[in-house]
Kinemage of the C-alpha trace (Angstrom):
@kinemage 1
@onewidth
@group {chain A} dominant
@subgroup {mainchain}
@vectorlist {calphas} color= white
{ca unk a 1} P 0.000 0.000 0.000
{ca unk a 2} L 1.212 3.619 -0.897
{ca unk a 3} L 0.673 6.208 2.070
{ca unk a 4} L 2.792 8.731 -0.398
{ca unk a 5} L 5.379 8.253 2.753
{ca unk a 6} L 9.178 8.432 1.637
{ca unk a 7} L 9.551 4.509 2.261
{ca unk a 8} L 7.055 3.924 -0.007
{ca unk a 9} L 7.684 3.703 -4.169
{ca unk a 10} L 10.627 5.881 -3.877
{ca unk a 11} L 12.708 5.846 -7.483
{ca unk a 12} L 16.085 3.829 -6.830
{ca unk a 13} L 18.733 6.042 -8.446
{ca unk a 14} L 22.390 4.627 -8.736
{ca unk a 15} L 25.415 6.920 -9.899
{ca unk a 16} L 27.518 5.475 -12.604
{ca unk a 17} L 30.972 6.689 -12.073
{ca unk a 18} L 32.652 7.786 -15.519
{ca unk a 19} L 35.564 6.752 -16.526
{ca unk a 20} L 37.062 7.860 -19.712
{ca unk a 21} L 40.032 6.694 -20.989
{ca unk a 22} L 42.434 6.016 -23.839
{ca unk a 23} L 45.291 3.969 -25.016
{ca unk a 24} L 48.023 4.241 -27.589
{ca unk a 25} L 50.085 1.524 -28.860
{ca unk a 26} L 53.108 2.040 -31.393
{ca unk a 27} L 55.752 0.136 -32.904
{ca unk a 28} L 57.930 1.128 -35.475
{ca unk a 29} L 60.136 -1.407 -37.828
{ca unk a 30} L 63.105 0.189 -40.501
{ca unk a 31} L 62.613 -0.341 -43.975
{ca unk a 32} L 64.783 -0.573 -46.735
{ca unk a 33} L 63.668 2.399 -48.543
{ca unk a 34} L 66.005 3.233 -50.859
{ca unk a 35} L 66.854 -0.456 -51.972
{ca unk a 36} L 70.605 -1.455 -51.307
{ca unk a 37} L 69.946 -4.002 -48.935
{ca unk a 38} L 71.224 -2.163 -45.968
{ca unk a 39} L 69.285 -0.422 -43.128
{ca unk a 40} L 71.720 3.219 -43.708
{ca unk a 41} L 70.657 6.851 -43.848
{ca unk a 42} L 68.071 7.782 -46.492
{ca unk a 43} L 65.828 4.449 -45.056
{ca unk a 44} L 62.480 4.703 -43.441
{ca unk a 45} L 61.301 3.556 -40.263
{ca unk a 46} L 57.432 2.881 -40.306
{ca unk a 47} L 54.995 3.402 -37.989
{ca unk a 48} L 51.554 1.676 -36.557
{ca unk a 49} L 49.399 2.599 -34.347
{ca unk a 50} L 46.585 1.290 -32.100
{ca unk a 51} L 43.981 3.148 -30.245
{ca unk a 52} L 41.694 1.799 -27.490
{ca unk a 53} L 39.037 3.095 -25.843
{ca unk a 54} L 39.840 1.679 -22.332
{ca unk a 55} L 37.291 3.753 -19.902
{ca unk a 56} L 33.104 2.996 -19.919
{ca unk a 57} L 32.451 6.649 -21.658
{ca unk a 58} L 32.213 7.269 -25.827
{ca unk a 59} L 35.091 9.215 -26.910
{ca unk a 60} L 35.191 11.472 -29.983
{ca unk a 61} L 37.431 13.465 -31.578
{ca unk a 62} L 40.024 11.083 -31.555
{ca unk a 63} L 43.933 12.492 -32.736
{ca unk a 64} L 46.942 11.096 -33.117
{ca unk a 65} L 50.640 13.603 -32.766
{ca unk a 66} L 54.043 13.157 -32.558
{ca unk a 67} L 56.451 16.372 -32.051
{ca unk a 68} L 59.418 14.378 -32.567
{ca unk a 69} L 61.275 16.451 -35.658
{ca unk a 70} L 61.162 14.691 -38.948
{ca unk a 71} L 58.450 12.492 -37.879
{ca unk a 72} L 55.407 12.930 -40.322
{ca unk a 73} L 51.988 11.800 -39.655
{ca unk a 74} L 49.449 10.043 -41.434
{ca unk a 75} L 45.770 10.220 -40.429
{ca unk a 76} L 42.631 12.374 -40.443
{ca unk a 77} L 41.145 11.123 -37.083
{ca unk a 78} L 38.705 8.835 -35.711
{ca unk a 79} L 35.734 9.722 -35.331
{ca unk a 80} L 34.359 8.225 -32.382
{ca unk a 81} L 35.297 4.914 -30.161
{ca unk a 82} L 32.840 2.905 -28.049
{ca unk a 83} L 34.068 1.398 -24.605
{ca unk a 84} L 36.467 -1.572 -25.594
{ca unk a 85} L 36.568 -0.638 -29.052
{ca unk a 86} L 40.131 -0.171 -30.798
{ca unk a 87} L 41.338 1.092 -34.324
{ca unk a 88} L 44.681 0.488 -35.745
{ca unk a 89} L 44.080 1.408 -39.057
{ca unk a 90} L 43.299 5.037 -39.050
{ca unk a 91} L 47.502 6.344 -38.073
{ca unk a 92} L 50.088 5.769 -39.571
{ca unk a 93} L 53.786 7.374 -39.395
{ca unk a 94} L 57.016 7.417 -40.940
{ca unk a 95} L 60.875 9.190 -40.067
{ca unk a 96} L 63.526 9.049 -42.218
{ca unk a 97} L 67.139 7.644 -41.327
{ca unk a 98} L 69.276 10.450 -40.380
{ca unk a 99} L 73.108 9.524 -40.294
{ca unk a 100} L 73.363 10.500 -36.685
{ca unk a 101} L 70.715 7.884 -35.767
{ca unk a 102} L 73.302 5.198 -37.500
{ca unk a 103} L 76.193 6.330 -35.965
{ca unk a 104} L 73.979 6.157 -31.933
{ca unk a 105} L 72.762 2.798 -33.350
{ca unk a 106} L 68.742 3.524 -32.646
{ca unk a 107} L 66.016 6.091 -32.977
{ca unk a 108} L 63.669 6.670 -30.184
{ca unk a 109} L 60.803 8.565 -29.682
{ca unk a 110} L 57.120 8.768 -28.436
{ca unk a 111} L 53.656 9.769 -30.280
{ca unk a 112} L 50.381 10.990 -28.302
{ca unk a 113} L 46.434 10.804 -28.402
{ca unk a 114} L 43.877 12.756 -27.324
{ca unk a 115} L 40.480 12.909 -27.518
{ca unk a 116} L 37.145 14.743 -25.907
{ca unk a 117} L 34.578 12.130 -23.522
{ca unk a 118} L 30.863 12.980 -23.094
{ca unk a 119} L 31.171 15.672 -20.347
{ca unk a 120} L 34.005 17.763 -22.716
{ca unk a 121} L 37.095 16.419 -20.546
{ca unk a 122} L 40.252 15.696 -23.220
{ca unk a 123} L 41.564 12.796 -22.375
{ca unk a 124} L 45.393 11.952 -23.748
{ca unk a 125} L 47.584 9.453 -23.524
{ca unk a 126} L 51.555 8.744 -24.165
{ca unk a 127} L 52.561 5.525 -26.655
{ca unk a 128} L 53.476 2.513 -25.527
{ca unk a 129} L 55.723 0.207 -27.363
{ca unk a 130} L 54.528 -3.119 -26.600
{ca unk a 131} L 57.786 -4.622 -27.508
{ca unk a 132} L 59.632 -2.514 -24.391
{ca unk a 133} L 59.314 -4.678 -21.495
{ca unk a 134} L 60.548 -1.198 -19.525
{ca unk a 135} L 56.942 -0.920 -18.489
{ca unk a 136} L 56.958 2.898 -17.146
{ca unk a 137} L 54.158 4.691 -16.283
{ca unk a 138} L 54.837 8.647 -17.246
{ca unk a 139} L 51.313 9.924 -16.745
{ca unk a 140} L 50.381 7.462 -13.584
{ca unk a 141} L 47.319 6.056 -15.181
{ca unk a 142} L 48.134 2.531 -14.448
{ca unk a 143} L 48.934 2.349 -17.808
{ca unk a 144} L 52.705 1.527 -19.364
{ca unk a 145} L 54.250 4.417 -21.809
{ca unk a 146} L 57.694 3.167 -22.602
{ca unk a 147} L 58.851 4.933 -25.965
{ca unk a 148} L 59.019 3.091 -28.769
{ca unk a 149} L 63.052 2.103 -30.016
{ca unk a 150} L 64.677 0.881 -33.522
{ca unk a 151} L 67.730 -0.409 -32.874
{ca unk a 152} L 70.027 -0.122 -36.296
{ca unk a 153} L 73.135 -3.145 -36.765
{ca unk a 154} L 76.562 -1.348 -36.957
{ca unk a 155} L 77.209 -3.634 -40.145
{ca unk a 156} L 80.595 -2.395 -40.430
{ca unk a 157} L 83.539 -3.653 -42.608
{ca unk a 158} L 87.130 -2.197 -43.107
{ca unk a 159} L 89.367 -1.784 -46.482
{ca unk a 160} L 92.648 0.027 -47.090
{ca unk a 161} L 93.512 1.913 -50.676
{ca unk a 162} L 96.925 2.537 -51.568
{ca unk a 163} L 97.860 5.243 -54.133
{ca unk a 164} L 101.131 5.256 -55.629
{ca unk a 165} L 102.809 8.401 -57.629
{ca unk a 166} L 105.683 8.122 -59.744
{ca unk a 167} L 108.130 11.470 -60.249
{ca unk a 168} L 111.033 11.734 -62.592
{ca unk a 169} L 113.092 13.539 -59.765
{ca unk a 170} L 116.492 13.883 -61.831
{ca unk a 171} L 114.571 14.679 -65.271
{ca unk a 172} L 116.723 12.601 -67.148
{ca unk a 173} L 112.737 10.860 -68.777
{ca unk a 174} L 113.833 7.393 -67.551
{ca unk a 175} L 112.851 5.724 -64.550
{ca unk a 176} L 116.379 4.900 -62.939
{ca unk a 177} L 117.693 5.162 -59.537
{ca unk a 178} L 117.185 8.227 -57.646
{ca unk a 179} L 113.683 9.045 -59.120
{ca unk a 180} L 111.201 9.047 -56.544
{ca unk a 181} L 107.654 6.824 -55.853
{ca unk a 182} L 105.585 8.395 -53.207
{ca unk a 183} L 102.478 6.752 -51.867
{ca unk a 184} L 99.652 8.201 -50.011
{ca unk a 185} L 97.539 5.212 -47.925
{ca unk a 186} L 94.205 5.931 -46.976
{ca unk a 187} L 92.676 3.258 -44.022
{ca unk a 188} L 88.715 3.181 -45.028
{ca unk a 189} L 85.800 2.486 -42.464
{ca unk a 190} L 82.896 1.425 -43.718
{ca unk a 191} L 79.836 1.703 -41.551
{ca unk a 192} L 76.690 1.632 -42.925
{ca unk a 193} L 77.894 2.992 -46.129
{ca unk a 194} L 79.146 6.057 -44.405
{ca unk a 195} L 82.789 6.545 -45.313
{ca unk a 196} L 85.253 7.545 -42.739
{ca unk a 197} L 89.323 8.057 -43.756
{ca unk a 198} L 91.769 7.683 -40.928
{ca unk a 199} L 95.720 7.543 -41.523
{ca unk a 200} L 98.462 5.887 -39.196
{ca unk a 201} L 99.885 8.975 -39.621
{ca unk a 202} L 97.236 11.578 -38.073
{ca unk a 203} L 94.116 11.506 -35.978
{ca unk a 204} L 91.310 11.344 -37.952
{ca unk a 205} L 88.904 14.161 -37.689
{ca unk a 206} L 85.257 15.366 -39.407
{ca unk a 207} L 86.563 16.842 -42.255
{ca unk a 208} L 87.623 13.444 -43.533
{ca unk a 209} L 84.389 13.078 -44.134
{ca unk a 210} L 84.061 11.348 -48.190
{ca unk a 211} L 86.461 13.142 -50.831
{ca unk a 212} L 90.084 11.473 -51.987
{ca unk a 213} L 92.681 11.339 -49.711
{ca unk a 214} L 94.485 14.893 -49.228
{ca unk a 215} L 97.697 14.922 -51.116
{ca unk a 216} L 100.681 15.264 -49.637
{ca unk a 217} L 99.014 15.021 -45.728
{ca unk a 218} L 99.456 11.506 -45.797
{ca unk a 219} L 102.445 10.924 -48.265
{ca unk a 220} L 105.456 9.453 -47.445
């Protein structure tokens, strides 16, 4: 019976707590861009994302970034993402090789999402690289967001050129004794088809860099 007191037919109203939140996965594997069957500068390393909507809110607006320099971006955004729902064809990325990331044998960086949940709170998240076992937690939301690393192989080898010069040093147009043979040696280091030129005979240093061999520096 209803006596319209408050322990009578009184509406049962539970509060959902919201939760919204996001996750971003990325790997990243080098590719032989430019065709010569080494991993050197002028290569690609390509990029793949996946984005999951982890909380029990709808998210929209969903974007993709990374600031690191030279990365570039592909995507125009997701529209919206149920609870549990993931999408890891909308991103892509791609950097390309730089020498310097040969020479410090890897290239590591970190991409970023965001996106807006129903009460207009942006909600972002750092990448995680599912392959780095480092499992660190930048933003503390129980979450890992260990940057994502391509480690490059060395593949080094070693070859030495010798250059010999002939000189008629008594003019007499006849190679006898006394003329002179001088000989310049340079001691090549092939890493990654990057070409560094050291001597026995003084330090190397950056302006070795490609070119011949300077004549009469390392002549003897």
């Amino acid at each position: 019976m209803d006596d319209d007191s408050n322990l009578e037919d009184d509406t049962t109203t539970t509060v959902l707590d919201p939760n919204s939140e996001i996750q971003l996965s990325k790997q990243g594997v080098a590719s032989d861009f430019n065709g010569n069957g080494v991993i050197d500068a002028g290569d690609r390393i390509l990029y793949s994302f996946r984005i999951t909507n982890t909380g029990n809110t709808t998210l929209t607006g969903i974007t993709v970034s990374d600031l690191t320099a030279g990365v570039v971006v592909n995507g125009s955004g997701i529209a919206v993402l149920v609870p549990g729902e993931s999408d890891n064809a909308s991103y892509s990325a791609f950097y390309t090789i730089q020498q310097s990331d040969i020479d410090n044998l890897s290239f590591i960086n970190q991409a970023s999402v965001e996106a807006t949940d129903p009460n207009g709170i942006i909600v972002v998240d750092d990448s995680d690289d599912p392959l780095n076992t480092d499992n660190i937690d930048n933003n503390g939301d129980g979450e890992p967001d260990d940057p994502t690393v391509v480690s490059f192989d060395p593949s080094s080898s070693v070859t030495l050129l010798k250059i010999d010069t002939y000189e008629d040093s008594n003019g007499n147009s006849v190679a006898d004794a006394g003329d002179i043979i001088s000989y310049q040696i340079c001691h090549y280091k092939y890493r990654n088809h990057y070409i560094i030129k050291s001597s026995s005979f003084r330090p190397w240093n950056d302006s070795d860099r490609y070119g011949d061999c300077p004549v009469g520096a390392w002549s003897f």
